[in-house]
Short mmCIF file of the C-alpha atoms (twelve columns), coordinates in Angstrom:
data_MODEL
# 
_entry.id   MODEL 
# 
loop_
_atom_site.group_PDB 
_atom_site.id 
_atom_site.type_symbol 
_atom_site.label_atom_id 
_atom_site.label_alt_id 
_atom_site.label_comp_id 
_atom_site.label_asym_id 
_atom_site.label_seq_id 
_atom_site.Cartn_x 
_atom_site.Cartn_y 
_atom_site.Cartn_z 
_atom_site.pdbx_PDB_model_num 
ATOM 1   C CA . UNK A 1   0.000   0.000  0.000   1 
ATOM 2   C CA . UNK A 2   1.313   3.423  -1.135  1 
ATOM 3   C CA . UNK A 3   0.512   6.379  0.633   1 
ATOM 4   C CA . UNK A 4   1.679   9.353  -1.672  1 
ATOM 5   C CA . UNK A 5   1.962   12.964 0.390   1 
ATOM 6   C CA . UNK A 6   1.813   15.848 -2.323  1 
ATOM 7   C CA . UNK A 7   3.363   18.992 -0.580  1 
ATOM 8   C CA . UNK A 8   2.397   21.069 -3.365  1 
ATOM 9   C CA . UNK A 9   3.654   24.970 -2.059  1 
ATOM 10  C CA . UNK A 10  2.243   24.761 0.959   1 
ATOM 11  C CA . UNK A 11  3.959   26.801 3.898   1 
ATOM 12  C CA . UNK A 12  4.381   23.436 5.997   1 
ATOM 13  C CA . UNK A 13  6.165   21.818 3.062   1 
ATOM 14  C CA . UNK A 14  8.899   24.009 1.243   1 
ATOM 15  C CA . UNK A 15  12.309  24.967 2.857   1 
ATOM 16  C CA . UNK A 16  13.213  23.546 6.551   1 
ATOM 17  C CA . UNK A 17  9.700   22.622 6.823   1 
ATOM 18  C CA . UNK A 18  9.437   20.865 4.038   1 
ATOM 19  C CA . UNK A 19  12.529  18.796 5.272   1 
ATOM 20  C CA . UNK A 20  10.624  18.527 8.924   1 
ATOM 21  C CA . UNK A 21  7.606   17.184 7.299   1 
ATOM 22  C CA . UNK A 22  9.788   14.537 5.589   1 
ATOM 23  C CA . UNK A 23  11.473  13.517 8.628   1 
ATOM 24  C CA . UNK A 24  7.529   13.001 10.092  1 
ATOM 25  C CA . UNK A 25  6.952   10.856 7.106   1 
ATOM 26  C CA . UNK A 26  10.020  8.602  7.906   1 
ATOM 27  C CA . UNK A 27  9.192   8.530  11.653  1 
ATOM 28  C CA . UNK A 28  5.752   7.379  10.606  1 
ATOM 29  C CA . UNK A 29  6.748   4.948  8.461   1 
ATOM 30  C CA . UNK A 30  9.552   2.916  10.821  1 
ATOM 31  C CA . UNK A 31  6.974   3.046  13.200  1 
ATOM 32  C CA . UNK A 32  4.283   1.729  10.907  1 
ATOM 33  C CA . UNK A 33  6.489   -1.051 9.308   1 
ATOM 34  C CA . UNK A 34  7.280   -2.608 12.432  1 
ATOM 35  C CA . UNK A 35  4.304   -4.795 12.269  1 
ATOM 36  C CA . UNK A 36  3.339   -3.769 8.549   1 
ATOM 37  C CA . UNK A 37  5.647   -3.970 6.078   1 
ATOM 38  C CA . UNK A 38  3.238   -3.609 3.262   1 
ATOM 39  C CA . UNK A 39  2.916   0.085  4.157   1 
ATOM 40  C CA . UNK A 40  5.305   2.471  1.653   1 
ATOM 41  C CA . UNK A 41  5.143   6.269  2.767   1 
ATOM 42  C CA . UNK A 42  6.229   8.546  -0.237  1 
ATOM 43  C CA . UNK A 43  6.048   11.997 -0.494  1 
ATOM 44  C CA . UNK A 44  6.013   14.769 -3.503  1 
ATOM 45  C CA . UNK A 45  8.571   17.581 -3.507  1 
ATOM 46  C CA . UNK A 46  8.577   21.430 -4.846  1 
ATOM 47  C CA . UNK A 47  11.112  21.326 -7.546  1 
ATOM 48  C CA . UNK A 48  13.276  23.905 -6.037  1 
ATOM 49  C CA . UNK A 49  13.708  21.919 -2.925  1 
ATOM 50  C CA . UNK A 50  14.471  18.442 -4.576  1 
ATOM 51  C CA . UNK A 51  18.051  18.935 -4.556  1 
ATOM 52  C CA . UNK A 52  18.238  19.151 -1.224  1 
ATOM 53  C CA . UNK A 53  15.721  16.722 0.017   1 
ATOM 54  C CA . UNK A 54  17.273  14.005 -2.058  1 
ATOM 55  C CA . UNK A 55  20.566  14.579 -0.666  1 
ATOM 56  C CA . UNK A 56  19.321  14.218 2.847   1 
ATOM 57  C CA . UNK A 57  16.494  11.649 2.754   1 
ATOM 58  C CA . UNK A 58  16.202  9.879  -0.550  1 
ATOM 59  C CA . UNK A 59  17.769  6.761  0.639   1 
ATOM 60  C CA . UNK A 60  14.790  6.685  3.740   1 
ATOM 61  C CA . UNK A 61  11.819  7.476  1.623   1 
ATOM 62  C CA . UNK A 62  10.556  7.543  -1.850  1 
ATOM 63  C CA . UNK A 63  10.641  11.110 -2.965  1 
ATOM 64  C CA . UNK A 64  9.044   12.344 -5.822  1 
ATOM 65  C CA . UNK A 65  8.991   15.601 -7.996  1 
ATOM 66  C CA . UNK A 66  5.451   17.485 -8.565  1 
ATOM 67  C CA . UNK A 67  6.150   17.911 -12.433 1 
ATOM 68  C CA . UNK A 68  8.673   17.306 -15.023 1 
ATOM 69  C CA . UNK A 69  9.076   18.437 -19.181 1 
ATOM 70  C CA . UNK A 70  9.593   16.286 -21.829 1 
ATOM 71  C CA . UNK A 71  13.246  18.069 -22.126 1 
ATOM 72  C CA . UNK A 72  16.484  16.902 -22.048 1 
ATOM 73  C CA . UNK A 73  20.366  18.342 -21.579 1 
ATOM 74  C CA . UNK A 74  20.546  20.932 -23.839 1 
ATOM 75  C CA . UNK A 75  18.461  24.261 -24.888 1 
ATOM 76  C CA . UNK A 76  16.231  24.170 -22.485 1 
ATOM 77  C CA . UNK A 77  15.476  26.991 -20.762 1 
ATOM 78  C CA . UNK A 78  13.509  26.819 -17.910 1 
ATOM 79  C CA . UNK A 79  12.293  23.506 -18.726 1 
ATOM 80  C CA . UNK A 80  12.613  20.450 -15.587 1 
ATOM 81  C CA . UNK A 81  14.713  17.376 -17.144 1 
ATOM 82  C CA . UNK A 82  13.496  14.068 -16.063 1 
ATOM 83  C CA . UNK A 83  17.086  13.332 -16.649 1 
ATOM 84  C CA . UNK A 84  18.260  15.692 -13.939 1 
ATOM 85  C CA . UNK A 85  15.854  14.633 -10.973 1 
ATOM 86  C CA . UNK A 86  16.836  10.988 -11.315 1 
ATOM 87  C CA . UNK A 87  20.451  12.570 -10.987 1 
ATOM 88  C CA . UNK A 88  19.164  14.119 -8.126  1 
ATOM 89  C CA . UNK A 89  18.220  10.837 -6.279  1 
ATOM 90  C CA . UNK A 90  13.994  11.185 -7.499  1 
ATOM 91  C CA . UNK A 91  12.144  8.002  -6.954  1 
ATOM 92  C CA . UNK A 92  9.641   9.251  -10.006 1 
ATOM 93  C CA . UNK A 93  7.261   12.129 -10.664 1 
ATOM 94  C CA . UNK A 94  3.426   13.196 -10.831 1 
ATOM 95  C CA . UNK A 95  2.214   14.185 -13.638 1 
ATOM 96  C CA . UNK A 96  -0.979  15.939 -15.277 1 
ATOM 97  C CA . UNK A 97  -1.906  16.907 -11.539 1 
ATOM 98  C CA . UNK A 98  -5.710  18.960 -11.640 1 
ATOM 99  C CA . UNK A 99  -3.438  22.169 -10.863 1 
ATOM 100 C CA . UNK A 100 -0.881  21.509 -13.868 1 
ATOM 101 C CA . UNK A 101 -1.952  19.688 -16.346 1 
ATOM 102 C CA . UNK A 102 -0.553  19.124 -19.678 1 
ATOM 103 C CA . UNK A 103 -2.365  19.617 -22.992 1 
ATOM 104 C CA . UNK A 104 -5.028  17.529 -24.181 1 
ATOM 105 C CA . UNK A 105 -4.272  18.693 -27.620 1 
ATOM 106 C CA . UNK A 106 -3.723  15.454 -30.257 1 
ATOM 107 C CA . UNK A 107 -4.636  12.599 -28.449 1 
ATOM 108 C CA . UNK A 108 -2.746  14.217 -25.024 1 
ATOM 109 C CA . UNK A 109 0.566   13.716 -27.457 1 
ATOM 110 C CA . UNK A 110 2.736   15.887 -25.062 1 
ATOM 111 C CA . UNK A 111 2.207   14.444 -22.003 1 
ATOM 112 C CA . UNK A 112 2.182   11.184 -23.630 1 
ATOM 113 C CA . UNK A 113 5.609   12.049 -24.518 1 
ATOM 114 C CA . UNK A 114 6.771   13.471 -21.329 1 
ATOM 115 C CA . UNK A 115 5.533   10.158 -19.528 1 
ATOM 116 C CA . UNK A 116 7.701   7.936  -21.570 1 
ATOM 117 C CA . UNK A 117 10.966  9.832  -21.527 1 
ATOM 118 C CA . UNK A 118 10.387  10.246 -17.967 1 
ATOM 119 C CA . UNK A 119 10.091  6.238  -17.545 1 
ATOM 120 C CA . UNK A 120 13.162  6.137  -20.359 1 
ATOM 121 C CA . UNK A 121 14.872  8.310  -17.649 1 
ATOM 122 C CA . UNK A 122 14.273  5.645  -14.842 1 
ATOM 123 C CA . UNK A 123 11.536  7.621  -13.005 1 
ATOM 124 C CA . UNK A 124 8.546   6.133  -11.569 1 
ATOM 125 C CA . UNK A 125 5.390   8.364  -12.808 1 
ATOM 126 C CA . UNK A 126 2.413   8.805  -10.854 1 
ATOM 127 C CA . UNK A 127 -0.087  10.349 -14.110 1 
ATOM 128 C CA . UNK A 128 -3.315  11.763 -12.526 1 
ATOM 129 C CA . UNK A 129 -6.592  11.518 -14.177 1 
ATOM 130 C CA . UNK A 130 -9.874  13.467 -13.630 1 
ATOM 131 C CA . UNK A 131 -12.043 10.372 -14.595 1 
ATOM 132 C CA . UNK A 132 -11.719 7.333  -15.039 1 
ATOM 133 C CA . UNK A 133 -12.292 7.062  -18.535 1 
ATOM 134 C CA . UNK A 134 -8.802  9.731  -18.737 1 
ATOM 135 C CA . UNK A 135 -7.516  7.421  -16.941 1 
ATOM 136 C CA . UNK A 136 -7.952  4.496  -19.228 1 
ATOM 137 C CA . UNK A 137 -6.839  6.471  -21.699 1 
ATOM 138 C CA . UNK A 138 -3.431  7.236  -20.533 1 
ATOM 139 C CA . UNK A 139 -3.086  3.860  -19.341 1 
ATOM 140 C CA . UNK A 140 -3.492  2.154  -22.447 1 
ATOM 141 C CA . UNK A 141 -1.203  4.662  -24.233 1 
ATOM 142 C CA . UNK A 142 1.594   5.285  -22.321 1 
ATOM 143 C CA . UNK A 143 3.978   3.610  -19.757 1 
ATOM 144 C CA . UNK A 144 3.155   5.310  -16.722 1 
ATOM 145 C CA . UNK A 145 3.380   3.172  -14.081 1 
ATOM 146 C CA . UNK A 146 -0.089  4.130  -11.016 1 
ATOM 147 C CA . UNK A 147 -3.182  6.244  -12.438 1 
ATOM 148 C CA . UNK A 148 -4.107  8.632  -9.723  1 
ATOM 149 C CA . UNK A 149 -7.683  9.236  -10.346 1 
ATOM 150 C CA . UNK A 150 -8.797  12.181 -9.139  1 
ATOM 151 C CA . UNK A 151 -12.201 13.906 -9.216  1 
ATOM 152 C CA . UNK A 152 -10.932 17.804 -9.371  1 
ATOM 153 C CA . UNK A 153 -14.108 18.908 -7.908  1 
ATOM 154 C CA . UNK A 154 -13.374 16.917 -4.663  1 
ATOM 155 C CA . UNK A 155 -9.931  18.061 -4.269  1 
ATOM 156 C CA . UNK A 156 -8.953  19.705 -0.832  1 
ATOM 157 C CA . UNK A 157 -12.046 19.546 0.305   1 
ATOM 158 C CA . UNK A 158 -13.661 17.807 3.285   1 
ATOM 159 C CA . UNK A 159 -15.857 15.377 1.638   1 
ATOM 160 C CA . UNK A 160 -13.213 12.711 0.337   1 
ATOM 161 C CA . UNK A 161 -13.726 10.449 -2.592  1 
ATOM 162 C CA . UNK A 162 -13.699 7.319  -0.865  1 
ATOM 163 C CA . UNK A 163 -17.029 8.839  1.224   1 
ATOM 164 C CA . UNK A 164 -19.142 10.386 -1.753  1 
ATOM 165 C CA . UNK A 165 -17.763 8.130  -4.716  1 
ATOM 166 C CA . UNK A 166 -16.537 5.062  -4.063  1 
ATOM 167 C CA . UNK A 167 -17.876 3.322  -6.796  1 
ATOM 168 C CA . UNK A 168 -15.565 5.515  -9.092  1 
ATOM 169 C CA . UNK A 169 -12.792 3.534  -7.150  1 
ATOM 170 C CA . UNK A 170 -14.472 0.092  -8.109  1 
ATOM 171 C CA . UNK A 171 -14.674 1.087  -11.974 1 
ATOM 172 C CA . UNK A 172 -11.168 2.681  -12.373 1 
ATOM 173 C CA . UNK A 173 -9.646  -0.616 -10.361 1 
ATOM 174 C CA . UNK A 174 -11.600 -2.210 -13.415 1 
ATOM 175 C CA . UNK A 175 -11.281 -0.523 -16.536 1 
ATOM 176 C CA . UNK A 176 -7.598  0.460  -15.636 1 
ATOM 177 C CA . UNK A 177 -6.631  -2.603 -13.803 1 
ATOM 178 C CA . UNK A 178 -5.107  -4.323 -10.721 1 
ATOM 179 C CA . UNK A 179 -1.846  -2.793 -8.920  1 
ATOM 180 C CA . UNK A 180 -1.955  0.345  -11.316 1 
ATOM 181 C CA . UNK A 181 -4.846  2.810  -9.196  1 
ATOM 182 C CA . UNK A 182 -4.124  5.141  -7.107  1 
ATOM 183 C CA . UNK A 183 -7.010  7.030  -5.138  1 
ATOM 184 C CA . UNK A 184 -6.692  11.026 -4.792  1 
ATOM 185 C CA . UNK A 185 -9.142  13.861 -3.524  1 
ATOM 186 C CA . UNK A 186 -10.268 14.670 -0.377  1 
ATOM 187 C CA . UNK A 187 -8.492  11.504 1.894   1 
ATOM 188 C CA . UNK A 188 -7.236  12.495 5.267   1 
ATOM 189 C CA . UNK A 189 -8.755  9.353  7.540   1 
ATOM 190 C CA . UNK A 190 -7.342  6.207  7.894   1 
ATOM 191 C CA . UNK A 191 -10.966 5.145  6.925   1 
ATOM 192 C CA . UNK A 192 -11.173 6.815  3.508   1 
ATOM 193 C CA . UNK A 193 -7.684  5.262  2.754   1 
ATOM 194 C CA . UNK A 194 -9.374  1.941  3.938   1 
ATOM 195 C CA . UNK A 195 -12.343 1.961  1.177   1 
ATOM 196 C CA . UNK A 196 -10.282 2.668  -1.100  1 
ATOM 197 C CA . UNK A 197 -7.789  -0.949 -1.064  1 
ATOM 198 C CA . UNK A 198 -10.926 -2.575 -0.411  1 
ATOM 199 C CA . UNK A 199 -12.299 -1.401 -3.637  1 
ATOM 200 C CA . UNK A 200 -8.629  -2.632 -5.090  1 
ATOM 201 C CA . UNK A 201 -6.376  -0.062 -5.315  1 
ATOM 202 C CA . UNK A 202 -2.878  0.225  -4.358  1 
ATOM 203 C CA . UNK A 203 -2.590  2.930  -2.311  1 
ATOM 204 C CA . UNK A 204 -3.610  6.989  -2.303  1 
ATOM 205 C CA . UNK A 205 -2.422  10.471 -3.117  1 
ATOM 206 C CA . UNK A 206 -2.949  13.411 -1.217  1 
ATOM 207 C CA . UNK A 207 -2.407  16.744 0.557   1 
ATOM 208 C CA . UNK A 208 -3.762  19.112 2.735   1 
ATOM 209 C CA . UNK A 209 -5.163  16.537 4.987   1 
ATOM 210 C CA . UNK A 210 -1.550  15.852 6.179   1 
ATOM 211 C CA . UNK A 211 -0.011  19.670 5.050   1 
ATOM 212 C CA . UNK A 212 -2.138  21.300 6.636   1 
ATOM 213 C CA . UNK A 213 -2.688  19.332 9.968   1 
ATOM 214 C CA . UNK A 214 -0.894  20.764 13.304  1 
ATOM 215 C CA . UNK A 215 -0.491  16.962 14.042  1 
ATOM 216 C CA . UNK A 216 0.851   15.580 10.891  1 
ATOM 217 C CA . UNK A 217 2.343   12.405 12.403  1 
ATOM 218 C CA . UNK A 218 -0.399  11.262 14.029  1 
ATOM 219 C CA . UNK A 219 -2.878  11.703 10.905  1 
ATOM 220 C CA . UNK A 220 0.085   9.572  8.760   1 
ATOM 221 C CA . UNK A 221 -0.217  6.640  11.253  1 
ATOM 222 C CA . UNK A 222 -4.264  7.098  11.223  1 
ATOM 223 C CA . UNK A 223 -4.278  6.654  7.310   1 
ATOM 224 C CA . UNK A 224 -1.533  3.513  7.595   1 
ATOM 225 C CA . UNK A 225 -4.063  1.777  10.196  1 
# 
């Protein structure tokens, strides 16, 4: 079971506090895997503190980044190399999150792209979906390795997706198959993380309810039980 933390920008989860909240994660998960070792805590990084959270922590925890260009060495301005944040010690990367998504231009042919040079790279990707039937989609056209399905509407919000639509679970599990679903949008109880393996996914993505919690560690062990 995979339970993905985004940071996204939030104040708790760039600079010192961003290396804090990883720390929490790895205290959480040695105290977790004592008695299960099925539990994997990973967590998603702000680009411009990668560097520096790989270098401390990347052989404790799987660390991914939040984004990544189909780009390589070269003239590319501006652009994040898949190359460079396997260099950096990256387990993989999210991509096509609600909040940056790629272009759905030609069949999603960018992201498509960036997906597969990003695997080519060695980086485990994490592509989110909005639906299931996106989901499907990229799964049957590219080599990303979970779907994160993620109803945008549901996203940092209070009602989770395991609560208010967990048959959406149930169909992505089977359009998109076994040991490829993740489960994003709204989770922050060990229940809604619960639901959503029982419906047959492999783990869960999300945010604020561990971000933005004054207890983080204890809602990380909550979601693990």
């Amino acid at each position: 079971m995979i339970i993905l933390t985004n940071f996204k920008a939030y104040p708790t989860g760039v600079f010192q506090k961003a290396k804090e909240l990883v720390q929490t994660h790895i205290d959480a998960q040695n105290e977790v895997q004592k008695t299960r070792k099925d539990v994997q805590f990973a967590v998603a990084i702000n680009s411009l503190d990668l560097q520096s959270i790989c270098s401390e922590f990347a052989e404790k925890i799987d660390i991914y980044a939040q984004h990544c260009d189909n780009a390589s060495f070269g003239s590319s301005t501006g652009k994040i190399l898949p190359e460079m944040l396997k260099e950096m010690g990256a387990k993989g990367v999210i991509l096509h999150h609600s909040e940056n998504r790629f272009s759905t231009d030609n069949n999603y042919e960018t992201l498509i792209s960036t997906i597969n040079f990003a695997k080519k790279s060695g980086l485990t990707v994490v592509c989110c979906a909005e639906t299931t039937e996106e989901g499907k989609f990229l799964s049957d056209n590219s080599n990303a390795d979970f779907i994160a399905v993620e109803p945008p509407k549901l996203i940092g919000g209070n009602i989770s997706v395991s609560a208010s639509r967990p048959e959406l679970i149930s169909e992505s599990v089977e359009q998109i198959g076994a040991h490829k679903v993740l489960i994003g949008a709204g989770i922050k109880t060990g229940r809604d993380v619960k639901i959503a393996i029982e419906k047959g996914s492999v783990g869960v993505l999300l945010a604020s309810g561990v971000t933005k919690s004054t207890t983080p560690k204890k809602v990380l062990l909550d979601l693990a039980s």
